[in-house]
N, C-alpha and C positions, 0 to 999 in steps of 0.2 A: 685226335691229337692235333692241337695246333703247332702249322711251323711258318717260319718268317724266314725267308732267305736273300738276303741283296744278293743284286748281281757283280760281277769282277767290277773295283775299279779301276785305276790306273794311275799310271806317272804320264802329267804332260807339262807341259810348258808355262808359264804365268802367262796372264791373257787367253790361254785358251779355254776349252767348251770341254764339259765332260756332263753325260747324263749317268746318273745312278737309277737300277730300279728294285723294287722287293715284291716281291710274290709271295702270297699268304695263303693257308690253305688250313681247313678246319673249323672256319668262325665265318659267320655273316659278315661281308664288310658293310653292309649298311648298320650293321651294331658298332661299329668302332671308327673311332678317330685312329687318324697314322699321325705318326711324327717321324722326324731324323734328327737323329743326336753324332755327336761326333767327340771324339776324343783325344788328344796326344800324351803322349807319356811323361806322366809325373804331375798331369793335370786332371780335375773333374772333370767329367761327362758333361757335356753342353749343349741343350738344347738349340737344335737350328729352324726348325718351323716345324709348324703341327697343320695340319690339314683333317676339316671335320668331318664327318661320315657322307656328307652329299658333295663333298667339295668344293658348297659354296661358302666357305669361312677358312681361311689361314692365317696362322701369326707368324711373322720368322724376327727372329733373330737382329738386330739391327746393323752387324757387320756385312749382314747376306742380302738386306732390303737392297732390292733393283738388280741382282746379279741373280738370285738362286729362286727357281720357281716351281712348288711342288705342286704337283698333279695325281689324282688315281682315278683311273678305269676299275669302278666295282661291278660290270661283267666279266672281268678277266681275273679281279681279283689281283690287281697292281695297283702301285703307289710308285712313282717318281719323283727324281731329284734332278733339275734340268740347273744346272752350275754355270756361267758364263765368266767371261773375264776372273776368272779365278788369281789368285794370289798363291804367297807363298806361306803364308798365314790361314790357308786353309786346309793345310797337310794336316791330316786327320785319320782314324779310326769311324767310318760310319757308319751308325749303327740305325735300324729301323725298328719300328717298335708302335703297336699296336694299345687301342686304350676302350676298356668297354664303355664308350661315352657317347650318346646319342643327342646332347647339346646344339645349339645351332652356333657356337662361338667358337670358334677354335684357341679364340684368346683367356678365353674362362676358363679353359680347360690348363694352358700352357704348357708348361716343362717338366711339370713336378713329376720325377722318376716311378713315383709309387703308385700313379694312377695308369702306368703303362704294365701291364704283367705278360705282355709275349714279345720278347725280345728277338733279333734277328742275333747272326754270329760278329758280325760285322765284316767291312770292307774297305782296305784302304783305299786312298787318296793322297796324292803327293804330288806337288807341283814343285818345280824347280825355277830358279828365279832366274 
């Protein structure tokens, strides 16, 4: 059985630093791209960056370019969301999610929901301004 689980996030400050991370268990991560999507309520799901199975390819997001830097350890079987100077516009729902894709692009691959089929629960984020 495959599971995705992010870790707790939090409420912090605008300006400040928050790392996200998701633990995977079940599935080769050298078979799969990770991504992070995020959410608020009464909105789509919105793709924030994808990260490819060797982690030498990432696409993010254009609001997130230079602030948000994802990472994963495929000995440990993590994926990370390293967030800086956050906003209040990044209060979200975030959600981690895996893609059986062995491409070397992470941008070829992008956001498209239907190429991700193991989704985490999600975890908020809330920054106050």
């Amino acid at each position: 059985e495959v599971q995705v689980v992010e870790s707790a996030g939090g409420l912090v400050q605008a300006g400040e630093s928050l790392r996200l991370s998701c633990t995977t268990s079940g599935l080769t991560s050298d078979d799969y791209a990770m991504a992070w999507f995020r959410q608020t309520p009464g909105k789509k799901r919105e793709g924030v960056e994808v990260i490819s199975w060797s982690g030498g390819s990432t696409y993010y997001r254009e609001s997130v370019r230079g602030r948000f830097t994802v990472s994963r350890d495929n000995t440990k079987n993590i994926l990370y969301l390293q967030m800086n100077n956050l906003k209040p516009e990044d209060t979200a729902m975030y959600f981690c999610a895996a893609a059986n894709y062995v491409g070397t692009s992470a941008q070829a691959l992008g956001f498209l929901e239907s190429q991700y089929k193991h989704w985490g629960q999600g975890t908020q984020v809330t920054v106050s301004s």
